[in-house]
N, C-alpha and C positions, 0 to 999 in steps of 0.2 A: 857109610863106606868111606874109608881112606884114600888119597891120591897116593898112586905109586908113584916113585921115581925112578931113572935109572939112567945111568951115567952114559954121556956119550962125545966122545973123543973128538968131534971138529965142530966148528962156527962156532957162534955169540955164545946162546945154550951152553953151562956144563951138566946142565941134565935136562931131560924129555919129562915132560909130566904126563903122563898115561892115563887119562879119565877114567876108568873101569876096565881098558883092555891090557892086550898084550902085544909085545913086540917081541922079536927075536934078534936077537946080536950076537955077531962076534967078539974076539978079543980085543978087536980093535976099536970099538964100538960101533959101527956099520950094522945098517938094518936090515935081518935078512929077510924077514918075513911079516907081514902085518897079518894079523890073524882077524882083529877085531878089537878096532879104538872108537869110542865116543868122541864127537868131538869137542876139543877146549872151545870152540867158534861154533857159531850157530847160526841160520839165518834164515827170515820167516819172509812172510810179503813182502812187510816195508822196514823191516826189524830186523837187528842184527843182537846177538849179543858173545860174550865171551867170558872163561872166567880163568881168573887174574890172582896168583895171591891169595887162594881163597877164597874170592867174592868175585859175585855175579855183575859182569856190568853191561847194562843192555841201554842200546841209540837209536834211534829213529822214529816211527810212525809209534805216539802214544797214545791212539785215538781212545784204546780202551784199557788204559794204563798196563799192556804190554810191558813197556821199560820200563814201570817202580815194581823195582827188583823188593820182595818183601826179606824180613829177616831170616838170612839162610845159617845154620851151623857147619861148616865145613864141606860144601858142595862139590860134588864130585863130578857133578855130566850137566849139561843144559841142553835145550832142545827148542826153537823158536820155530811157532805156526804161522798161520793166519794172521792170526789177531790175539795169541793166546803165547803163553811161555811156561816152559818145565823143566823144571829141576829136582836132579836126588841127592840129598844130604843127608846127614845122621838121623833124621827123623824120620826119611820116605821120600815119598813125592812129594812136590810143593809146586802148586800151579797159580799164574794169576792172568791177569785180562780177561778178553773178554767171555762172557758164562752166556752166552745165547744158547745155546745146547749144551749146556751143564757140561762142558770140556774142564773145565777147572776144579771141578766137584770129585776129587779123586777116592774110588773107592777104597773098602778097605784090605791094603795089601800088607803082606808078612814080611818079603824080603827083595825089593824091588832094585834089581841089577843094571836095567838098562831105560830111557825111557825115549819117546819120541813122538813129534804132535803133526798133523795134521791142518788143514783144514780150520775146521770144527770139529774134531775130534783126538783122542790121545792114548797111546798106546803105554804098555810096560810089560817088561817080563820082570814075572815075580815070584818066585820058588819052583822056578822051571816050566813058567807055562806064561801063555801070552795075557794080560788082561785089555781090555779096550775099552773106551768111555768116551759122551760126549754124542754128536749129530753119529747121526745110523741112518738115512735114508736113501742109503745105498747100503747099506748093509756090511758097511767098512769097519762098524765096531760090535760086529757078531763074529767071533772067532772061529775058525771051523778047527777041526780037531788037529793037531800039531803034536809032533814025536820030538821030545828035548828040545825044545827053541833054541837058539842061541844069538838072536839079533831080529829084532822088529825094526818095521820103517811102515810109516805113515805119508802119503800121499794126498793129493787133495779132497780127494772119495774116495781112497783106499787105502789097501794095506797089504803088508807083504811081511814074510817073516821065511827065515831060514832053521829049518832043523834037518832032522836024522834024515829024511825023504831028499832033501832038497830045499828047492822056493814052491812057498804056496803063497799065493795071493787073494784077495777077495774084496769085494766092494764094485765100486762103478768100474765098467768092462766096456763106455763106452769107443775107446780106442783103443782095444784090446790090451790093456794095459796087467790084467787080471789072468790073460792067457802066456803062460809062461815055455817061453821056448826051451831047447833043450841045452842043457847047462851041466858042467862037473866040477869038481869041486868048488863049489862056490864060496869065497869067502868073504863077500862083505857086499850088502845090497842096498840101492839106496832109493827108495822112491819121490816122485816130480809130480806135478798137477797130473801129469795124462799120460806119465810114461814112467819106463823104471831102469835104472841098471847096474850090473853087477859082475863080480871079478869071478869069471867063471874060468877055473886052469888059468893059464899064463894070459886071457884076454878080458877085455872089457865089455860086455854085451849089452846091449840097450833093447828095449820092445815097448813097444805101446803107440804115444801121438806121435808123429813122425812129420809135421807139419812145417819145422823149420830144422831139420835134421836133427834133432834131439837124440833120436834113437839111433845116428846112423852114426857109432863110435870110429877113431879114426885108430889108424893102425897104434897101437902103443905096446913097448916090448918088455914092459915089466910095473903091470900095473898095482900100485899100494896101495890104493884108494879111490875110490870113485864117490862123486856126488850128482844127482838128480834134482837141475831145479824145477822153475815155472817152464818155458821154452827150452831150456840150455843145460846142458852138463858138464861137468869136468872128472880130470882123474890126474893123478899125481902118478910120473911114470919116471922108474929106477934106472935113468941109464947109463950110469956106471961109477963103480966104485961108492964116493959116498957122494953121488949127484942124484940129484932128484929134480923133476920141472915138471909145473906144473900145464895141464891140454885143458883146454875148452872150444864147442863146438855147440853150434845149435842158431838159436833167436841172438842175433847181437844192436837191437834196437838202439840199448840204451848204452854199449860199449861193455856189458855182461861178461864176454868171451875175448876179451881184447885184455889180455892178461899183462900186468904191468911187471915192471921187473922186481923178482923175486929173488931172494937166497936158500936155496934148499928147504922148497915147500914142507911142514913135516903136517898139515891139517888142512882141509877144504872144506867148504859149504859153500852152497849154492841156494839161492831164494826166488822170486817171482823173478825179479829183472834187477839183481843183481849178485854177485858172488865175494866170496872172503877166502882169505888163508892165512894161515901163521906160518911165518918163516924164521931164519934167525934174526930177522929186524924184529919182531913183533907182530901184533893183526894189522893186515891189509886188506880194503876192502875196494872195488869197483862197481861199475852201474849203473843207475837209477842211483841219484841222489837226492830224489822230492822230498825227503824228509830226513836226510842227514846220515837216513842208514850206511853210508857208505865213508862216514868219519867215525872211525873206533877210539871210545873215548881213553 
């Protein structure tokens, strides 16, 4: 799969890299619509990674070499877990760290479009249907039947995936995380250790642990993106013209949700206890710094 590009009229940027999705613009270049972007930033427990130019570069917790990035050919999306990282390039999937539940052990797929990890476990849609691999004992990687996917997300025990129905979720439901409220048009979902949420119509809707307000999204009036961490969420919200800023709300132990100043967020991730975004500076990260995830190399 090739990186798209596509021109955009203000900040540093003179063009957006599009990991597998799409955006909409006008003439002016102004973004009208996010329908569904991968992100260039990723970020797992203790792990961050990004990709730059082509290549994958991942910092932080290497307990189970997580961040030695193996030989990638043209990679297009990344995706950082647990303890485990994935990416799709010209070959497929390419997974590495750690294999305790054979999360890295990627089956065999034909045409794999998006991917996303868990846990211990890892997700992909691949010729139009969900695949899952890796820890199941929550039943996070038994897929239940799905009408056209068009975006999976991995949780800490589960899974959630959007097609033609809507969001179906499954796996650990122990803080109702699996029970999905009522939503329209959703277009982009993102799941967290014990909670999930998603751009549903003009809003951000959160469900599941709700323990440090994770799930309890705050007003935002034009939301492009949202991310699902450990404790905490964010969402990148349009408020006007070609402005964008980035919200977080939920666990701020480690300073997670204590957003530093940015220039027209265009990508977010969120991780156990702490978050990232790409702006027109570059990746920026916040947090939990025990192990450096939070300096993008």
């Amino acid at each position: 799969m090739k990186v798209s590009v596509l021109a955009r009229s203000v900040g540093r940027l003179s063009v957006v890299f599009l990991i597998g999705g799409l955006v909409a613009c006008d003439g002016a270049g102004s973004r009208l619509g996010v329908i569904y972007t991968q992100a260039e930033i990723a970020t797992g427990n203790m792990h961050s990674c990004k990709i730059e130019q082509a290549d994958v570069l991942c910092w932080g917790d290497n307990s189970h070499g997580q961040t030695v990035v193996p030989s990638l050919s043209n990679p297009s999306q990344i995706a950082a877990g647990g303890l485990h990282t994935c990416a799709i390039d010209e070959t497929g999937v390419v997974c590495w760290g750690d294999n305790t539940y054979s999360q890295i052990v990627v089956p065999p797929l034909n045409n794999p479009t998006q991917i996303t990890v868990g846990n211990g476990h890892s997700c992909a849609i691949d010729d139009g249907r969900v695949r899952c691999w890796g820890r199941n004992d929550y039943g996070q990687s038994i897929v239940p039947t799905l009408i056209n996917p068009i975006q999976v997300a991995a949780g800490k025990s589960h899974s959630c995936a959007i097609d033609d129905t809507g969001v179906v979720c499954w796996g650990d439901n122990s803080s109702g995380q699996t029970e999905v409220p009522t939503l329209i048009n959703v277009r982009r979902i993102s799941a967290g250790d014990l909670h999930n949420c998603a751009i549903s119509g003009t809003k951000v809707v959160c469900w599941g642990g709700n323990a440090y307000g994770q799930a309890s999204a705050p007003n935002i009036i034009d939301p492009r993106q949202v991310a699902a961490g450990g404790m905490h969420s964010c969402a990148i919200d349009h408020k006007y013209l070609h402005h964008y800023e980035m919200v977080c709300w939920g666990d701020n132990a480690f300073g997670q949700t204590t957003i530093p100043p940015l220039s027209d967020p265009a990508q977010i991730a969120a991780g156990s206890w702490h978050s990232c975004a790409i702006d027109n500076v570059g990746a920026v990260c916040w947090g939990d710094n025990t192990y450096w995830q939070t300096n993008p190399l």
